[in-house]
Steps between C-alpha positions, in 0.01 A plus 500: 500500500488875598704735238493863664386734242708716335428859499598653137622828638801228641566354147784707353463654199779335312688207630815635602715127421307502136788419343557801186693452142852567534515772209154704500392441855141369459380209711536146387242248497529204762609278193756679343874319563670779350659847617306656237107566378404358177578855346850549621612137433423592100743812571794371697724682313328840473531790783221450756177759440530841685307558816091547399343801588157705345598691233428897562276553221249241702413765740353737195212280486217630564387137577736480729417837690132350519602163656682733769271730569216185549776288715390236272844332522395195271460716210778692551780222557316333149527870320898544606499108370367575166614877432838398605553190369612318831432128603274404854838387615660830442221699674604209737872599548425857502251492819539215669190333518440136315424519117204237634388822716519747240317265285198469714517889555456585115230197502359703749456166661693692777557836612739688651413664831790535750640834508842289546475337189353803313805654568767196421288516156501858440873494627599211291366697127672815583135695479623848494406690800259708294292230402487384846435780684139612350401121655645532803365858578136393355493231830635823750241714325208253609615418849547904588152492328381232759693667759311812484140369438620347833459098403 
């Protein structure tokens, strides 16, 4: 029996039918009967949690800054993680790719290497354009570089 191949570039990121808990939004395992994640079925009666997002005082670390400025995107989504005190599946929520993804990126078991994606993650944690732009203009710098020395 022939099973064409699938490419992983055509595997979405996330599942777009997963089906998510009814109060905080994350996605539900297959099993789960209920509206709600283990979490939120604890805390029916409470008000859901606000939105995540990367605290601002994340982006003083000098960590941080280093991670950026050495695109090593593993590091940095495992910094924001651990400075800011937010879950895989929040990092999750707030870029778009798979917490299984993200995983494997601060394993290093993957890395990130689409420009697309770069961006959706960058995008996704807010990075402040000045943080941003130093690593951006470092990849224009070398290609005028290359440009010139005519490669």
């Amino acid at each position: 029996m022939n099973v064409p191949a699938i490419r992983t570039a055509d595997v979405p990121l996330i599942a777009e039918d997963a089906p998510r808990c009814g109060r905080c939004g994350c996605r539900l395992s297959r099993y789960n009967s209920t509206a709600y994640c283990s979490g939120c079925t604890r805390h029916v009666g409470e008000d859901p949690p606000a939105r995540c997002v990367v605290p601002p005082h994340v982006w003083h670390s000098e960590l941080i800054r280093d991670a950026l400025s050495c695109r090593d995107f593993g590091r940095l989504c495992r910094l924001i993680r651990e400075i800011g005190s937010l879950r895989q599946e929040d990092m999750s929520r707030l870029t778009g790719l798979s917490q299984a993804f993200l995983s494997m990126l601060e394993s290093g078991q993957r890395r990130l290497t689409s420009i697309d994606r770069i961006v959706v993650l960058l995008d996704g944690l807010s990075v402040p354009a000045e943080l941003t732009c130093p690593m951006l203009q470092l990849s224009v710098d070398k290609n005028s570089a290359q440009l010139n020395a005519g490669y």
